[in-house]
Structure formats: C-alpha cells, structure tokens
C-alpha positions in Angstrom: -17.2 -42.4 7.9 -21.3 -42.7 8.6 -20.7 -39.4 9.8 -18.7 -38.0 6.9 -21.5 -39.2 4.8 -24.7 -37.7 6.7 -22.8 -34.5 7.9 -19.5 -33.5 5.7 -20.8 -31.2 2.8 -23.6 -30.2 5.7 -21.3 -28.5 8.3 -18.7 -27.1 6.0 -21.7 -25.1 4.3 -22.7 -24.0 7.9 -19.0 -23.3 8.8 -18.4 -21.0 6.0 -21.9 -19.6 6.9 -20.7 -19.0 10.3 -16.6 -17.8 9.8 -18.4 -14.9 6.7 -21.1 -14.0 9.0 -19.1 -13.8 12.4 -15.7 -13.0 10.7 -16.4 -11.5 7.2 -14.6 -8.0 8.1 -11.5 -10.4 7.9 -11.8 -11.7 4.7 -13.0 -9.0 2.2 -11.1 -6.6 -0.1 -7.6 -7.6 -1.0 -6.7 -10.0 1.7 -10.3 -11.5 0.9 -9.5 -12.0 -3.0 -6.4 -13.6 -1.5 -7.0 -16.0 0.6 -9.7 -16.7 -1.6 -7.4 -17.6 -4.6 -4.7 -19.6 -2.6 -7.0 -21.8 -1.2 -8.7 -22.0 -4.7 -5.1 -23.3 -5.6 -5.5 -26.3 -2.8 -9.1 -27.2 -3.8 -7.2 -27.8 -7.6 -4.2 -29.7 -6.5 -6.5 -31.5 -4.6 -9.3 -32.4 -6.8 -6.6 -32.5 -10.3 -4.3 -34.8 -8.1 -4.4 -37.4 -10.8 -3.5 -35.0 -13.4 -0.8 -33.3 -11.3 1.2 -36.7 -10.6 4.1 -35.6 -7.7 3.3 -32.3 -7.7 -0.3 -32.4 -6.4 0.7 -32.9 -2.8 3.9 -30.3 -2.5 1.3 -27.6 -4.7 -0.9 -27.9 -1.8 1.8 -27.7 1.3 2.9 -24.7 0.0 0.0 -22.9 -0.8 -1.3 -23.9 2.9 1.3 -22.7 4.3 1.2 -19.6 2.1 -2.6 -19.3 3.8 -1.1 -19.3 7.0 1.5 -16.5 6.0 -1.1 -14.6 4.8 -2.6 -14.7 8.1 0.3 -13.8 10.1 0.9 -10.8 7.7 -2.8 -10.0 8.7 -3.0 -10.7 12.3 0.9 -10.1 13.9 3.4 -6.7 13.6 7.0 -6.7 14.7 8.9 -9.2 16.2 5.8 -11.5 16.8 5.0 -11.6 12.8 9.5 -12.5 12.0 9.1 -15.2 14.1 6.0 -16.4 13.6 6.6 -16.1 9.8 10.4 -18.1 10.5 8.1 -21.3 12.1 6.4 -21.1 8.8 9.3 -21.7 6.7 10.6 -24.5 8.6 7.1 -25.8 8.9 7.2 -25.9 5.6 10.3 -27.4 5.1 9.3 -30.2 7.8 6.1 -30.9 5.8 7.6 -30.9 2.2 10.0 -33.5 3.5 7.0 -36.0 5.0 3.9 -35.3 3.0 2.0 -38.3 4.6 2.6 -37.0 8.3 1.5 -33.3 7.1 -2.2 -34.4 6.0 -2.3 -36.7 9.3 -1.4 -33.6 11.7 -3.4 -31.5 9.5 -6.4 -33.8 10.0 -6.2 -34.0 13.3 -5.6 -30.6 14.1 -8.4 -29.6 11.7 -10.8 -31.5 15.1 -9.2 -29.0 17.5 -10.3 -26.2 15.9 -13.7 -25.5 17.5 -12.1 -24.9 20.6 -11.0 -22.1 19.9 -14.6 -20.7 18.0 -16.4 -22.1 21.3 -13.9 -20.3 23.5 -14.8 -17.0 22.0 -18.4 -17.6 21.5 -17.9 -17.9 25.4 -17.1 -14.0 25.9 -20.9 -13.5 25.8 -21.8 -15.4 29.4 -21.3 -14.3 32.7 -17.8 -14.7 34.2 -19.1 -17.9 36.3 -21.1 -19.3 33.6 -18.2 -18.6 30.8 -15.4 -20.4 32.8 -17.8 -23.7 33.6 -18.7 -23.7 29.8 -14.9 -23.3 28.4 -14.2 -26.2 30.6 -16.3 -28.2 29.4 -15.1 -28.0 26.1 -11.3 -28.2 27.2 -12.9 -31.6 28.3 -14.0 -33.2 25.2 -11.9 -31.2 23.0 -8.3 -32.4 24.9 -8.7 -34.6 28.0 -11.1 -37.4 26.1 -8.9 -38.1 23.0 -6.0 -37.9 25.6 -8.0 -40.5 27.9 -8.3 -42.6 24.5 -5.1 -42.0 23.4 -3.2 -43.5 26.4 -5.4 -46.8 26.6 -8.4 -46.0 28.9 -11.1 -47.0 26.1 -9.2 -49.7 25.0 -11.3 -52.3 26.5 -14.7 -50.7 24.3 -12.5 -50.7 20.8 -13.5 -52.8 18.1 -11.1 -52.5 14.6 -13.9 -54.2 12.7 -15.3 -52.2 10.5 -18.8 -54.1 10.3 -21.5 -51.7 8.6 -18.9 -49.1 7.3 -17.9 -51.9 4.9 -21.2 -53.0 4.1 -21.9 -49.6 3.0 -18.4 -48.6 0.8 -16.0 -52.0 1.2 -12.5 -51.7 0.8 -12.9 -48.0 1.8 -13.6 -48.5 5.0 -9.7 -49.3 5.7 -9.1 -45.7 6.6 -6.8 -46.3 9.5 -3.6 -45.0 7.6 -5.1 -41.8 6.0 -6.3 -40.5 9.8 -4.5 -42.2 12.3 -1.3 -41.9 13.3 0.9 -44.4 10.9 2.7 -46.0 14.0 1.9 -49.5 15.7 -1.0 -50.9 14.9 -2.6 -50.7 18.5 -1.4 -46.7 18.6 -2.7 -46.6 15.2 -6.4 -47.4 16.1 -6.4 -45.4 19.4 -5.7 -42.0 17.0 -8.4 -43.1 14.3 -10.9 -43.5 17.7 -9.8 -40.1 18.8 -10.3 -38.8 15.4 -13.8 -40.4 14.9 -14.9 -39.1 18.4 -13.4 -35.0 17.7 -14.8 -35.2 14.4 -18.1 -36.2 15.5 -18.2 -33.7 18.0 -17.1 -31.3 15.1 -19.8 -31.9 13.5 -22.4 -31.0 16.4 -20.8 -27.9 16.7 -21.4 -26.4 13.5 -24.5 -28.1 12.6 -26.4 -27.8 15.8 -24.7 -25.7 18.5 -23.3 -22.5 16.6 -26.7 -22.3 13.9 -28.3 -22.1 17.4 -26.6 -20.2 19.4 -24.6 -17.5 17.4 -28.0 -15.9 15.5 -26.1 -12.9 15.0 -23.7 -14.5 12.7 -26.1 -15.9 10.3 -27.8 -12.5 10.5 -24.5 -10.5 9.7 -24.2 -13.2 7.2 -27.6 -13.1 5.3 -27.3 -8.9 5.6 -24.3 -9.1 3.1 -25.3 -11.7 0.9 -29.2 -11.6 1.2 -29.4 -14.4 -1.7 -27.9 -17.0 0.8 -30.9 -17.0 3.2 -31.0 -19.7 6.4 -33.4 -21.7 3.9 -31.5 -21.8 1.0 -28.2 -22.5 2.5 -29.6 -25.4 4.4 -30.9 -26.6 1.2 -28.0 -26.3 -0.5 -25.7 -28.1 2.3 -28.4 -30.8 2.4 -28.8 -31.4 -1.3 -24.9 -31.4 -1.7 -24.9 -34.1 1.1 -27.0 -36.4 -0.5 -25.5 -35.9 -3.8 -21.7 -36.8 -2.1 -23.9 -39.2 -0.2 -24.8 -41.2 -3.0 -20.8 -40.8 -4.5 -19.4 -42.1 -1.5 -21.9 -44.9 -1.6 -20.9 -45.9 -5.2 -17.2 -44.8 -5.5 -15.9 -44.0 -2.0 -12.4 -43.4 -3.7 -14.0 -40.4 -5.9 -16.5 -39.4 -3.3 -13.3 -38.8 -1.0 -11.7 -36.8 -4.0 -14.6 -34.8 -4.0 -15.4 -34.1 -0.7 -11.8 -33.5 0.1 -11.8 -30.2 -2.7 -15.1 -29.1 -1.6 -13.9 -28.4 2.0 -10.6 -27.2 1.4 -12.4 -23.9 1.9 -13.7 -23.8 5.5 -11.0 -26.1 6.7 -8.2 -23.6 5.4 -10.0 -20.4 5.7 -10.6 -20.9 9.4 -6.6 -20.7 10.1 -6.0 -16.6 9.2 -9.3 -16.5 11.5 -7.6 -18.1 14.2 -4.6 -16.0 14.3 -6.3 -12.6 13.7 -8.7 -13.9 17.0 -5.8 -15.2 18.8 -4.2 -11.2 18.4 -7.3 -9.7 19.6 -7.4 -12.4 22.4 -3.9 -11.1 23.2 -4.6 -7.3 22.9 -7.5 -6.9 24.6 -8.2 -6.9 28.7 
C-alpha cells in the first residue's frame, strides 16, 4: 500500500509513456479511437460506481472483455481468432457470474504482465546474454510467488499491518480485495505474492524500461513533442503526491480514484499483448 502511494499514478504515467512510444503503431486510427473509448467506459463505471449501483461492476466486465475482443480482432485471423474470440464469451460468462473472483484474477494477472514486455525487450541482447536475462525474470515473475504461495516464506509473514494503518487505518484490511478469498492462511500468502509482483512492477516501469528502452520514449516524445521526459515526470510526480495526500486522508476515495486513473495502462496493455504474442508466433 506504501508502495501504491509513492509509485501508483508514477508508473502508470511511465507505462502509457512506454506501451505509445514502443507500441503506438497499434493503437492509432480506428482501432486507436476504440480502444480508447471502451476503456474510457471502464474508467466511468469505475469511478461513477456509486452512481451506477449493480451495474457498475457488470458495465466494466463487459467492456474489458470487449478490449480484449478488440484485440483478438486486431492480432489473430482464421481459426485462431473463432476460438480465441469463443474463450472470450465464456470468459465472460464465467466473470459476469463471480464479479469478486474477476477483479482478484484480474489483479493478479495485471503483476504478470511485465514478463511478457521484459521478454521482448530481451530480443535486443546476444543469444547467451538474452536467455540468462529472460530467466531471470521467469524467476521473480513465476517461481518466487510460487515459492510464497506453497509455504516457503511462511516463517518471515507477519499479517499485522503496523505502519500501513498508522498511515490510512481501517484501509489497510486489504486482504479480501487482492488476495485470494480462501482460508485465511492461503489468503495472506496471495496478498504477499501480490505485494512482492507488484513491487517489482513498479521497478520495471519506473526504473528499468525509462532506462533501458530510450528508443521508446524517443518514438514517444517524436509524436507528441508536448509530453517531453521532463514534463511527463512532472506530471506522474505531481499526480502522485496529489493521490498521495487522498489516500492519506480518505483511502476509500483515494482507491476510487486511483482505480479510474489506471484503468488505462492496465487495460490498454492486453490488445498489446496479443498483437506481440502473434508476431512472437509469426516470426523466426
């Protein structure tokens, strides 16, 4: 939650920076103004959620999965684009029947996501140096929640949340919204997995990829010359102290907040994925 504070409005400004710069030929023109409006959509269920009642949560299922679809329609042809397009549905289906367990999945498979940005950053290095460095991020991307997840860190676990409720109280009980909603012991190895992927989610897009992908925020800064390194890391940091102080003050509005703010990088990344995946699969 610290980290949510310091870092949340931060890396999804330098996501988006990143996805545009690296990815923009995806996401311009029609499919652009698309994806563009349906995730709009999400950002309003999510942010009008008190206004919406019921409808808030099943508004934004449908137009995620209708993100996704629009990604398939992008990235797939033939047979590979029915099917994929038929998983959607019942997907769907699936999630519309247990809203709590679609945010939880969602949230968790939000963490894994930089594997797959990190894996093709990796194309750049030598063979060698490319197959050491995608292992290492197989490492803390799936074998350490895995480790965490079938009791090996168990002994290091503390469920107190000490200075987290100092800083917001009651909302530092945020075991239900990220973990798993199973036992109580499962419960608090999926929010320690969760808190360990998200902090390394956070290093990847604010310190690793503004490092070592220059060419992104070049690409980036050639099509939208306003938005210069300067200015978009005064903008991410000025919007994390302002969510900073809401969090502080009313954690159960800062959360509201935050939570329309990155509907955008967390749901544009997925079209990304599977237009990357298709290249992945096309090319030698």
């Amino acid at each position: 939650m610290i980290g949510l504070i310091c870092f949340g409005i931060l890396h999804n400004v330098l996501e988006l920076r990143y996805v545009l710069g690296r990815f923009g030929d995806l996401l311009t023109g029609t499919v652009g103004l698309l994806l563009v409006v349906l995730v709009s959509g999400i950002a309003v269920a999510r942010l009008g959620g008190a206004y919406l009642g019921g409808w808030s949560r099943p508004a934004e299922i449908l137009l995620g999965y209708a993100v996704l679809g629009a990604g398939t329609w992008i990235g797939l042809r033939g047979v590979a684009r029915v099917v994929v397009v038929a998983v959607l549905v019942g997907a769907a289906g699936v999630s519309l029947n247990h809203p709590a367990y679609h945010v939880v999945v969602l949230a968790h498979l939000h963490n894994l996501v930089p594997l797959v940005f990190l894996w093709d950053w990796a194309r750049r290095l030598p063979v060698r140096a490319r197959g050491w460095f995608r292992g290492v991020q197989v490492g803390w991307v799936l074998v350490v929640p895995a480790l965490v997840l079938a009791g090996v860190f168990d002994r290091w676990v503390d469920a107190d949340p000490g200075a987290v409720r100092a800083l917001v109280g009651e909302g530092a009980q945020v075991v239900s919204s990220v973990a798993w909603p199973a036992a109580p012991e499962a419960a608090m190895r999926w929010l320690v997995a969760f808190a360990f992927l998200q902090t390394m989610h956070y290093v990847v897009w604010v310190w690793f990829l503004p490092r070592a992908a220059p060419e992104a925020t070049a690409a980036f800064e050639a099509r939208w010359p306003v938005a210069s390194s300067r200015r978009v890391w005064g903008v991410g940091v000025a919007l994390a102290v302002a969510l900073g102080a809401l969090l502080l003050t009313d954690y159960g509005q800062g959360r509201t907040v935050y939570s329309g703010l990155a509907t955008y990088h967390a749901y544009l990344e997925f079209p990304v994925i599977l237009v990357l995946l298709t290249r992945w699969r096309r090319s030698p």
